[in-house]
C-alpha positions in Angstrom: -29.1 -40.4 -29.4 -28.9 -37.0 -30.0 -32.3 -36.5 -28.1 -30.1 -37.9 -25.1 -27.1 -35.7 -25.7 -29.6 -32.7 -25.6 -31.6 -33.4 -22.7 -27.9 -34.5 -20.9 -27.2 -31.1 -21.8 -30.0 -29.0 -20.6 -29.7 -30.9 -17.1 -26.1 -29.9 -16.9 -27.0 -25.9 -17.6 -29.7 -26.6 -14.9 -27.0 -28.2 -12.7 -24.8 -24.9 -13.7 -27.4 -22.2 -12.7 -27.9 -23.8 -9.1 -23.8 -23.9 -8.8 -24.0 -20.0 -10.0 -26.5 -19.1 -7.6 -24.9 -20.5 -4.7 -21.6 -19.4 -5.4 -22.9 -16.1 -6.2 -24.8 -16.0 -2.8 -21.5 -17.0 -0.7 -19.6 -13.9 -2.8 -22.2 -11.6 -1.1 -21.6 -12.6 2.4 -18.1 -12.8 2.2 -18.3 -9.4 0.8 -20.6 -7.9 3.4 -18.2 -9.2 6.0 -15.1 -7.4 4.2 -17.2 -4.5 4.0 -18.5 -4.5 7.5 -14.9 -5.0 8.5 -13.7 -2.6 7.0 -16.0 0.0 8.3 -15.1 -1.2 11.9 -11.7 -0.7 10.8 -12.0 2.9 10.1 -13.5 3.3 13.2 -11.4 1.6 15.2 -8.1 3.8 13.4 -10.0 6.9 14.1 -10.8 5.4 17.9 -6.9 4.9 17.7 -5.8 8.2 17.2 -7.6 9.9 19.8 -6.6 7.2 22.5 -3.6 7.9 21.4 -3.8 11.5 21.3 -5.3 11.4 25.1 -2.7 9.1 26.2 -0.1 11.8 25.5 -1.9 14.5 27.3 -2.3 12.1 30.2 1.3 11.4 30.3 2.4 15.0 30.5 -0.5 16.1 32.8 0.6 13.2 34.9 4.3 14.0 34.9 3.2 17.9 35.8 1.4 16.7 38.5 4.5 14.4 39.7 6.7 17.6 39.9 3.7 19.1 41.9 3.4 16.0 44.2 7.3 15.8 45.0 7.5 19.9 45.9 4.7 19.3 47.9 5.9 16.1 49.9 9.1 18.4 50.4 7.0 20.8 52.1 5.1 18.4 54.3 8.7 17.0 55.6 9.6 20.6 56.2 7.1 21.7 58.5 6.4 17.9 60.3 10.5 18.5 60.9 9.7 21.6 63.3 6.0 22.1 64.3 7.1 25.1 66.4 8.0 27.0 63.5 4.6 26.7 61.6 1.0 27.3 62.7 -1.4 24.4 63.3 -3.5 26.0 60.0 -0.3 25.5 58.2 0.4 22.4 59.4 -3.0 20.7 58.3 -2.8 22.9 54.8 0.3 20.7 54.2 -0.7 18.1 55.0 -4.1 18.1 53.1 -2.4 19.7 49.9 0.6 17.1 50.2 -2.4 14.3 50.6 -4.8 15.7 47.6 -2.1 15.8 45.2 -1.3 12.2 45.9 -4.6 11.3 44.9 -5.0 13.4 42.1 -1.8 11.8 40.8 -3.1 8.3 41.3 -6.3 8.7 39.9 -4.2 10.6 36.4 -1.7 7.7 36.6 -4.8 5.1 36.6 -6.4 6.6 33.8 -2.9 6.4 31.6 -3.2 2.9 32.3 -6.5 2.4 31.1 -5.7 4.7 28.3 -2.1 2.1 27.4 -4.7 -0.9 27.6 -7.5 0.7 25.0 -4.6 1.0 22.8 -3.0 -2.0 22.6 -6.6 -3.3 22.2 -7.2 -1.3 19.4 -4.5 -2.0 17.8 -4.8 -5.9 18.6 -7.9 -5.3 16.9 -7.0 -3.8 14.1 -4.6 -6.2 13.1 -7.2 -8.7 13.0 -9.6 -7.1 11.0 -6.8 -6.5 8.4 -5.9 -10.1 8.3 -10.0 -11.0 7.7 -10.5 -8.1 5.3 -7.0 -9.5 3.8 -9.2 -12.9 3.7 -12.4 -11.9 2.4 -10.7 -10.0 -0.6 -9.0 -13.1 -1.7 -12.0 -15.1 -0.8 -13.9 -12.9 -3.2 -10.7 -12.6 -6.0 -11.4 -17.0 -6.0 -15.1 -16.8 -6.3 -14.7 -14.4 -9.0 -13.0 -16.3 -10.7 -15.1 -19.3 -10.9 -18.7 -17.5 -11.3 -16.8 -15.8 -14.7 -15.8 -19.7 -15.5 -19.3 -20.8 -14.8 -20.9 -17.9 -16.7 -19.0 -18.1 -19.6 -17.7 -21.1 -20.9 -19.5 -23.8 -18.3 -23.3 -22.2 -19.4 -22.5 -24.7 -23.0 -20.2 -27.0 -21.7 -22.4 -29.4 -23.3 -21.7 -28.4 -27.2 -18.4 -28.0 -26.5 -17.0 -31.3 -25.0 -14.0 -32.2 -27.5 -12.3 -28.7 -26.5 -13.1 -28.5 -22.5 -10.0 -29.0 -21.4 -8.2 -26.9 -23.1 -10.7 -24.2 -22.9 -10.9 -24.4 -19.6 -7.0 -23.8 -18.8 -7.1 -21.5 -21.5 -10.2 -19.4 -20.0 -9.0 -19.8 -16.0 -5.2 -18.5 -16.9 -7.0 -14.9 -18.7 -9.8 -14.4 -16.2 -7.0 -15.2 -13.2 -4.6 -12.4 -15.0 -7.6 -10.0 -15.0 -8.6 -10.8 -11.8 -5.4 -10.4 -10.2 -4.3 -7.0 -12.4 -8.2 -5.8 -10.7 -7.4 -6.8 -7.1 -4.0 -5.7 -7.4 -5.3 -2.2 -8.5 -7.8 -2.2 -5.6 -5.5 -3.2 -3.3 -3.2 -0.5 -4.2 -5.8 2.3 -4.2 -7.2 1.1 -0.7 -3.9 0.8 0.8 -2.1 4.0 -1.5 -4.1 6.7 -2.1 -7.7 6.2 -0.1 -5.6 5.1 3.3 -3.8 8.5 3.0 -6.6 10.6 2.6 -8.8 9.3 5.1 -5.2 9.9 7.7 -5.0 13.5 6.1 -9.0 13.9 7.4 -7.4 13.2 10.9 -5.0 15.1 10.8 -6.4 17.7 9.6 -9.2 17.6 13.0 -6.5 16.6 14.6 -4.1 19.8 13.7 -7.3 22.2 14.6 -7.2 20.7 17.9 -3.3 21.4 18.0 -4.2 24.8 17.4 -6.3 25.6 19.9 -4.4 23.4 22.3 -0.7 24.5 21.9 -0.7 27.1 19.6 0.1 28.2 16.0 3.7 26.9 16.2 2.7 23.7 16.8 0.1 23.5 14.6 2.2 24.4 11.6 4.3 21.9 12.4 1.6 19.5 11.8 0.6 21.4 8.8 4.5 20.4 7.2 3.0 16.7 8.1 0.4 16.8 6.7 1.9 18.4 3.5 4.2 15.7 3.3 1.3 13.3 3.7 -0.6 14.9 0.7 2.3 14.8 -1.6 2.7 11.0 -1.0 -0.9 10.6 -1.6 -0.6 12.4 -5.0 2.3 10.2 -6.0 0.3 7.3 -5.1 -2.1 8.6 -7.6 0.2 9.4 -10.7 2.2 6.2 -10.1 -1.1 4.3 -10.3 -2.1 6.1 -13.7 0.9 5.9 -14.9 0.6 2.0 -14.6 -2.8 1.3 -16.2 -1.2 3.4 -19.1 0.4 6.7 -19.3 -1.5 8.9 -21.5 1.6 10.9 -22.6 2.6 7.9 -24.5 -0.1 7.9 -27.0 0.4 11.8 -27.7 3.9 11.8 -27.2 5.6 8.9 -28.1 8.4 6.5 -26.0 10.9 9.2 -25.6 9.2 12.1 -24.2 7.3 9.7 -21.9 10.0 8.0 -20.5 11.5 11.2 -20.0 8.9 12.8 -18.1 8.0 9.5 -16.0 11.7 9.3 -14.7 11.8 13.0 -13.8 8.4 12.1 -12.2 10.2 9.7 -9.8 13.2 11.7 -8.7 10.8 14.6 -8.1 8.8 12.3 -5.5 12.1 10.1 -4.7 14.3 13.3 -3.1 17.1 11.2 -1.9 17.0 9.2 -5.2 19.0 10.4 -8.1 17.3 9.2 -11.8 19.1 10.3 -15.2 17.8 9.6 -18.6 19.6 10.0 -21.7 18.4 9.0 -25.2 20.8 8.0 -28.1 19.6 9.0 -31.6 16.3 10.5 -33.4 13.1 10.4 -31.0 11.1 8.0 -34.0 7.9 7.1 -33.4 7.6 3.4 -32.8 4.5 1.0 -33.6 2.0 1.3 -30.4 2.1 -2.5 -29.3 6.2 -1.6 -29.1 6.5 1.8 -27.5 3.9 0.3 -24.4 5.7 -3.0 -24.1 9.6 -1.0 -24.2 7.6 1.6 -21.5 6.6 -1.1 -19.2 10.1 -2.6 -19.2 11.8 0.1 -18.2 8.9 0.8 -15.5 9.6 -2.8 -14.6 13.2 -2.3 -14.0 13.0 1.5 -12.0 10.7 -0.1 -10.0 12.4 -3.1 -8.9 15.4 -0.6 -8.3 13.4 1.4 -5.7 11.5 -1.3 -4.1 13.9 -4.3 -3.9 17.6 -2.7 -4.8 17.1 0.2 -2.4 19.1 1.7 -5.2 20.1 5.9 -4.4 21.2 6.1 -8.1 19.3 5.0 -11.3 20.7 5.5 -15.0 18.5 4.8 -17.7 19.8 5.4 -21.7 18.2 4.3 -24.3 19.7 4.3 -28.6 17.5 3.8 -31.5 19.0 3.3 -35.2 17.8 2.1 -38.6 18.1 -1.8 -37.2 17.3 -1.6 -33.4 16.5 -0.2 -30.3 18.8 -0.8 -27.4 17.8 -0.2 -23.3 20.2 0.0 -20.4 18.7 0.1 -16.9 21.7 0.2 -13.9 20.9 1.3 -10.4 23.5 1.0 -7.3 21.8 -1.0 -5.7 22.5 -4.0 -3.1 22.2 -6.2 -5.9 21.7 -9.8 -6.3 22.4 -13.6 -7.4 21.5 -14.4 -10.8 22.4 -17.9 -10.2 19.9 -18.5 -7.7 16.5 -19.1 -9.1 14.0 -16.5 -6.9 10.1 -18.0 -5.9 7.9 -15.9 -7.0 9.4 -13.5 -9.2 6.7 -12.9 -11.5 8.3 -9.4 -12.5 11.4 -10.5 -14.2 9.2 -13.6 -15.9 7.0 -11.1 -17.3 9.7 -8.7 -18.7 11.1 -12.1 -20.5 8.1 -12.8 -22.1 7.2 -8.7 -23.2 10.8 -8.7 -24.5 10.5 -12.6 -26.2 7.1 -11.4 -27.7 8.9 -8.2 -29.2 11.9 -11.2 -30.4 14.5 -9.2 -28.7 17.0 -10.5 -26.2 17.0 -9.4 -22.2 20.6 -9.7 -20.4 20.7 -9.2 -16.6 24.1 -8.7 -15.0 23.7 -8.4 -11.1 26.3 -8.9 -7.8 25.1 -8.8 -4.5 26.5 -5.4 -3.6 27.2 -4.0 -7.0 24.1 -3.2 -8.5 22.2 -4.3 -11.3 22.0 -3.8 -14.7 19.5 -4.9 -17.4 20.4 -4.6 -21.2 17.3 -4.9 -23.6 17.7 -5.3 -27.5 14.5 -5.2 -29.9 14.8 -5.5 -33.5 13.0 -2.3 -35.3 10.7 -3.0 -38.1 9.2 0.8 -38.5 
């Protein structure tokens, strides 16, 4: 019997490593299409900014040239009006100049259409590759996560009958979190920080040609652009670090952190006012605590600058002897707390950080009045 249950066994991790290498094998190609359209996508944007860079040169060339065409048509009419005042020479010099400048202005006019059609090609284009490279990433994100099922627990599926089930939903719920917090950060770099950089190598070719085109007046107006277009980048950047795990915290403590992150986002927020006030001594609180109480406030800013549109953000925190109480409140448009939201994985997750701390989370929101969120955690320091 137990001959039977190994041999059973060693079929199935047979069975296993063909799955593996045939899922494995699909991940590659799905990745080399993402990858090779993603490279056509570069070079389709960078295609699109010179179309549409010539476009606008045609346009005004072609408008010059329309000024040209309509003095010159003015002329004609003037000397075919009286040929006795003007010389036969003259005559057929209006004429042919009238003429040539009509043709010039056709031919201009035709190449702005050609020029209108490349880009709205391009851009039909690119609008497609993002929807497969959207795919392909997902795709991948799925395969993931069964090849890190199928390596892991399936490879001894066969000792460990009794407890598959549970081990399975057990195993697919933490390698789907991981998987998710990876393509999430992916996605965030590609679309953040890497999308902005490769614009700002554009521009930057694109502000030397400015230069030598129209002049240093025009070109530093680009060069405010493309300042603007660097600082957003570097917010990106810090906002990204800051959510893997900001490294103030672990130097620092809760306080200081949360101070310095919320002048961080009115710095790169301008028309977005954030104040911070703190209640009480700055204690040092347990490690698991202080990143758990960081990430809730994080949390809340965010959803007040993403989804509240709020222009005001007040964020005070009071620590004594028995707890520590947080008040987030933002101006924003507000919304129903009666209505159950789809997908609102945010305000799940603050539940559960504040449930696993055994504190108590209150949300008070009306559509038009803002929101506030009141956190209380019992200490234990």
């Amino acid at each position: 019997m137990s001959s039977n249950k190994t041999l059973d066994a060693k079929e199935l991790d047979k069975i296993v490593e063909k799955m593996i290498d045939t899922v494995q094998h699909s991940k590659d190609e799905i990745f080399r299409i993402g990858e090779q359209s993603r490279q056509e996508h570069e070079q389709l944007l960078q295609e699109l900014l010179e179309v549409k860079m010539l476009t606008k040169q045609t346009i005004e060339e072609a408008d010059k040239l329309e000024i040209q065409t309509r003095l010159s048509r003015q002329r004609l009419a003037e000397v075919s009006k009286d040929f006795s005042l003007y010389s036969e020479e003259e005559i057929r010099e209006a004429y042919e100049k009238a003429h040539e400048l009509h043709m010039e202005l056709a031919m201009i006019r035709e190449r702005e259409k050609q020029l209108r059609l490349r880009r709205d090609e391009l851009e039909r284009r690119l609008v497609g590759l993002k929807e497969t490279i959207e795919r392909a990433e997902h795709l991948v994100g799925q395969i993931t996560v069964v090849l890190d099922y199928l390596n892991s627990d399936f490879r001894q599926v066969g000792e460990f009958i009794e407890g598959a089930k549970q081990k399975q939903e057990f195993g697919l719920k933490i390698i789907e979190a991981q998987e998710e917090e990876r393509k999430r950060l992916s996605r965030e770099i590609h679309d953040g920080p890497a999308q902005t950089l490769a614009h700002a190598i554009l521009r930057s070719d694109f502000i030397e040609k400015v230069l030598k085109d129209r002049g240093i007046e025009a070109a530093i107006a680009e060069i405010r652009d493309f300042k603007k277009m660097v600082r957003s980048a570097l917010y990106e950047v810090r906002r990204i670090i800051y959510d893997l795990r900001p490294m103030a915290l672990d130097d620092l403590g809760l306080i200081p952190t949360l101070r310095k992150y919320l002048q961080t986002i009115e710095d790169y927020n301008r028309e977005i006012t954030v104040s911070f006030v703190h209640i009480g001594e700055e204690v040092r609180l347990p490690a698991r605590m202080e990143v758990a109480v960081f990430r809730l406030v994080q949390e809340s800013v965010q959803n007040a600058l993403k989804h509240a549109e709020a222009t005001e953000i007040q964020v005070r925190t009071e620590m004594n002897n028995n707890q520590l109480f947080v008040m987030v409140k933002d101006n924003g448009k507000g919304f129903d707390t009666t209505v159950k939201k789809e997908n609102a994985f945010g305000l799940i997750g603050m539940k559960e950080r504040v449930e696993l701390l055994e504190g108590t989370l209150t949300i008070r929101s009306k559509i038009g009045f803002g929101t506030t969120i009141f956190i209380r955690i019992p200490l234990n320091v």
